[in-house]
N, C-alpha and C positions, 0 to 999 in steps of 0.2 A: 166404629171409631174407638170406643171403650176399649172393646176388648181387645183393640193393639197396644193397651197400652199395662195389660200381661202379659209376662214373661214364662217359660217353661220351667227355668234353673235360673239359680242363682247369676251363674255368669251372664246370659244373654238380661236380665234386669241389671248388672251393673255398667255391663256394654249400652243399653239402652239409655240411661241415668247418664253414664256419664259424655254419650254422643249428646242429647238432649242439652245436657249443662253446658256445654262447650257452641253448640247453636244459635242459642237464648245470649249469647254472651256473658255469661254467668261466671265466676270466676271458681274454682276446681280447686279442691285442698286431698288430701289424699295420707290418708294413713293406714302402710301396707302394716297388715298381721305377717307374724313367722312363723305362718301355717298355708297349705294347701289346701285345696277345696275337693271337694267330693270326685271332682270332673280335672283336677289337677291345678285347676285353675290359680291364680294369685286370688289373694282375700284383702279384703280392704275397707276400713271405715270411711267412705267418700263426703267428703262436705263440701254441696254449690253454697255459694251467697250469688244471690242472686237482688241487685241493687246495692248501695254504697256501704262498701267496706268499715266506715265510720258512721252508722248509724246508728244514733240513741235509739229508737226507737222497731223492735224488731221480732220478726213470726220465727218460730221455731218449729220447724218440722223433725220427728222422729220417723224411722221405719226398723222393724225388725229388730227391736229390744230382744222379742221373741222369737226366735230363728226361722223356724216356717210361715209365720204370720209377718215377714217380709214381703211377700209376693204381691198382698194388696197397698201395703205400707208403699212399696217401690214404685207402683202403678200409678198412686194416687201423689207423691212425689213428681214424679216426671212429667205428668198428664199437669199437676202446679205449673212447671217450669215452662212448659208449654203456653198457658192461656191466663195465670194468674197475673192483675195486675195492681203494683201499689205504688203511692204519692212517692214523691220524691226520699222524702227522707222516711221511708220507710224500707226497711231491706228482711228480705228473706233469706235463711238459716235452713237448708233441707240436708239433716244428718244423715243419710243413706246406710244402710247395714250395719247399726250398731254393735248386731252379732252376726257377723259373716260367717264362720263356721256353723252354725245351727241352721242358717239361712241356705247354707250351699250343700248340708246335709238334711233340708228337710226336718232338723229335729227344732223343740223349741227350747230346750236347752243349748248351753255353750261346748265347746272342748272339753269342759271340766265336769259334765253335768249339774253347772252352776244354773241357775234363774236368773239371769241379770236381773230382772223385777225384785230379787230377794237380797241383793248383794249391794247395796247402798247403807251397812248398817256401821257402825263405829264399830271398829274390830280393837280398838285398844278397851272398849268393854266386854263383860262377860257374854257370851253369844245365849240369844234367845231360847228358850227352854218351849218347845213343841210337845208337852205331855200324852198328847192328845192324840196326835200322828205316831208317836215311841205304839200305842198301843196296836194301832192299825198298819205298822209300816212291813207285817210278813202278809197280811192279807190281800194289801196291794199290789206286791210284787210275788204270789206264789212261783212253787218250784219251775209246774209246769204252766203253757198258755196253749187255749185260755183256759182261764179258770173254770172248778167243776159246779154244777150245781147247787151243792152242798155250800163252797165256799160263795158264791153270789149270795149265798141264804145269810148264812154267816154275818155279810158285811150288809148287808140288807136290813137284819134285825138290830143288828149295833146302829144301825140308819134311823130306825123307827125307836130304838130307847134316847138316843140324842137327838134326834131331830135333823133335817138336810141341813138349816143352816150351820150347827154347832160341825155337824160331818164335810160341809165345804170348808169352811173355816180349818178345822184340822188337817186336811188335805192339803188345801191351798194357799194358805197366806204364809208359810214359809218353815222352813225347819236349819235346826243346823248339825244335826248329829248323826244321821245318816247321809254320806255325802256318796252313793249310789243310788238314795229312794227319789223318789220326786218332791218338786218346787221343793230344791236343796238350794241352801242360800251362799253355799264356798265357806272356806275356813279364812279366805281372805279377799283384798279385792282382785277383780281378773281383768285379763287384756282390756278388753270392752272396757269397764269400770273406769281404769286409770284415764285409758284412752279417748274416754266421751269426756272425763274431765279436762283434759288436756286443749280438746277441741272447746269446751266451755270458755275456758282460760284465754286461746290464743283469738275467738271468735267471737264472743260475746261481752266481752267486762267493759266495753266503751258504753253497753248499753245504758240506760235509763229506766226503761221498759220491755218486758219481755212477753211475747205471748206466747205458747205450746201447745201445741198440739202433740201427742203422743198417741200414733196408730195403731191398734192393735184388731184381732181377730178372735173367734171360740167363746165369747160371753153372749148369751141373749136371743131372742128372735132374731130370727134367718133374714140377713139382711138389713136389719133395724142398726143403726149408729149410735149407742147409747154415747152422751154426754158424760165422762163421769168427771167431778171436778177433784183437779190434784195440786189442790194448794196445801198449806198449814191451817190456814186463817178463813174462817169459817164466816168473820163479819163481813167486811167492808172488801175484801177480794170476791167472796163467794156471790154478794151482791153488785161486782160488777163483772163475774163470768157470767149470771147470768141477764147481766145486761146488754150483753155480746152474745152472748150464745142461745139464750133461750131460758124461759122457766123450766123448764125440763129438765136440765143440770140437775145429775144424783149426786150421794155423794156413799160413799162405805162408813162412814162416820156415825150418817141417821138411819142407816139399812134399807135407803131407797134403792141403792145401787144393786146390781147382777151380784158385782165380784162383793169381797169382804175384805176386810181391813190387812194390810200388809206389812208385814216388817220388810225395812229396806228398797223403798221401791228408789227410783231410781228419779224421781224428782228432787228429792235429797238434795240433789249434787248442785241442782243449780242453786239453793237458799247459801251452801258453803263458797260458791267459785263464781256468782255475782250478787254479792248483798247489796250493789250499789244500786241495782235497780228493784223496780217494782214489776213483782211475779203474776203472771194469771193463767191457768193454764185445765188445761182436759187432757183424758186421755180418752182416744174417740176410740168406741170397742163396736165392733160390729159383730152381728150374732150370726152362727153356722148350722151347729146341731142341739139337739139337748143336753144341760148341763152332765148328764149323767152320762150322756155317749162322749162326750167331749173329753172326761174324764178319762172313761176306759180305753180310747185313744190312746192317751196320754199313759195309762197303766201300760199297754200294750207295747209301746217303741222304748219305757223304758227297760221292760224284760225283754226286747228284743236286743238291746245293746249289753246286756247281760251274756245274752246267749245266741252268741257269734255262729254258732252250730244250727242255730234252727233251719230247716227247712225253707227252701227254698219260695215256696210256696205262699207257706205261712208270714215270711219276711214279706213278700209283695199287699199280704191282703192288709198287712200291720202300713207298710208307708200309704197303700191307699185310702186308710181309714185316717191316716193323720193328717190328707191331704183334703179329704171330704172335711173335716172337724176345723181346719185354720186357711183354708184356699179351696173353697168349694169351685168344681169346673163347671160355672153355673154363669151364662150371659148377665143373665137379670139378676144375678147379686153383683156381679161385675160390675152394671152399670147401676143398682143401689147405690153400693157403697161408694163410687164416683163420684156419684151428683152428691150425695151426706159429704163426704171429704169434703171437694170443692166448694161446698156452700157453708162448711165449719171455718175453712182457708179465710172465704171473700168477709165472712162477720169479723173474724180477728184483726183484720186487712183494716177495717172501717172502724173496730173499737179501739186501734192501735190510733188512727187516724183524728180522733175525735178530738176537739179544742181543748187545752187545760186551762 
């Protein structure tokens, strides 16, 4: 049963999503992009509500911030709208392909080789200064792939003088000067960005209370659902995520967490577009490969988009490896990460639910 509720592409999980929302009686909002999909297809930000359109109090589902790391986001969506249930005046928000182009390309960046994770920052400030990444950003993407020896050696000892964490960190939490290298955060904000604000706006400001969930993939042990908590407020919110969710709740703050601290993520947006309400929110990361193949993935599709010329060959083993690293074709992570989704879903359902 799980695993129908995978998709291959992108279109057949939008076609699925949005046959599914339409079923459930769910009611269908729909914001097409002015872009085409890998497969031709139309692209679209899709948001079910699912329960009363005027509800204070309400779950927020995200998929596919991360473009490839939709597939489980969508599954775990749909497979919601399917069996999930809540009290009356509680309604469900399931944001469907926040980044449809990276979603329908398989990559986990945007159109723009934006991060939408990176691109929540105030752009009328001076953009974030990534010193750290400036050093590493030809080692990342050399001429040729893959890299030789020599260079593995190279980044490997720069690895061992700073240390993994201080080298995830420069890699990963966000750059804004090279807008070809990775977890590139845009010079400004992108479709997605405006667009999920738009949806916050026209979908969420009656609220009171909010809960999020934010899906994602590529952090952690295989199969494992980390908690990570994505508020501001580390008191009296952070103690009642994990009064809903579990003592387990990390966070990138204390460095309990997989990931590290990010400029611009994309929770941002809802403290600017509903301050009326009171926030609580995770982002649920489920784990694939090891941080270090997870990466080179990720090094890999972006010098493949570099280098439109490459070999045939070498292109398939590059989307395979990025497909193993953010949607493994694996039953039993399938239905891992199902039962963790739906059972993060059913707590928020019941903490939403709870007498004030």
């Amino acid at each position: 049963m799980t695993t129908e509720l995978f998709s291959p592409n992108y279109l057949e999980s939008r076609a699925r999503f949005v046959q599914t929302t339409r079923a459930c009686g769910a009611q269908l909002h729909t914001y097409t992009m002015p872009w085409q999909g890998a497969l031709g297809e139309d692209l679209a930000m899709d948001v079910a509500i699912h329960g009363p359109a005027d509800a204070s109090r309400v779950l927020l589902t995200t998929s596919a911030v991360h473009g490839v790391e939709g597939f489980c986001g969508s599954a775990i969506q749909t497979g919601l709208l399917q069996s999930l249930l809540s009290p009356p005046d509680v309604a469900v928000v399931h944001v469907h392909a926040v980044n449809p182009h990276g979603f329908s390309h398989a990559r986990r960046v945007n159109e723009d080789n934006v991060d939408l994770n990176r691109n929540f920052i105030d752009y009328n400030q001076p953009l974030p200064v990534n010193s750290d990444y400036a050093q590493i950003h030809a080692m990342l993407l050399p001429e040729h792939w893959p890299p030789t020896p020599e260079q593995f050696a190279k980044l490997d000892a720069l690895t061992q003088t700073w240390g993994m964490r201080r080298m995830q960190r420069a890699i990963t939490s966000g750059q804004y000067q090279f807008p070809q290298g990775l977890w590139f955060g845009g010079f400004g904000p992108t479709w997605s960005h405006r667009t999920f604000r738009q949806v916050l706006q026209d979908h969420l400001t009656q609220a009171s209370e909010i809960a999020w969930i934010d899906l994602h993939t590529g952090l952690g042990p295989h199969g494992h659902g980390e908690r990570i908590f994505a508020c501001n407020d580390t008191g009296e919110t952070l103690q009642r995520a994990r009064q809903w969710w579990g003592p387990e709740i990390t966070s990138v703050d204390t460095g309990t967490s997989q990931s590290v601290p990010l400029s611009g993520p994309i929770q941002m947006a809802i403290y600017e577009e509903c301050p009326q309400a009171q926030y609580t929110g995770i982002c649920l990361e489920f784990g694939t490969l090891p941080l270090s193949q997870m990466i080179l993935a990720m090094r890999a599709d972006h010098w493949l988009a570099l280098h439109p010329e490459a070999q045939t060959e070498l292109r398939h083993a590059v989307r395979s490896d990025m497909l193993q690293a953010f949607n493994p074709p694996s039953p039993a992570w399938q239905e891992q990460v199902w039962q963790q989704g739906v059972q993060a879903a059913r707590q928020a359902i019941h903490g939403l639910a709870l007498p004030r």
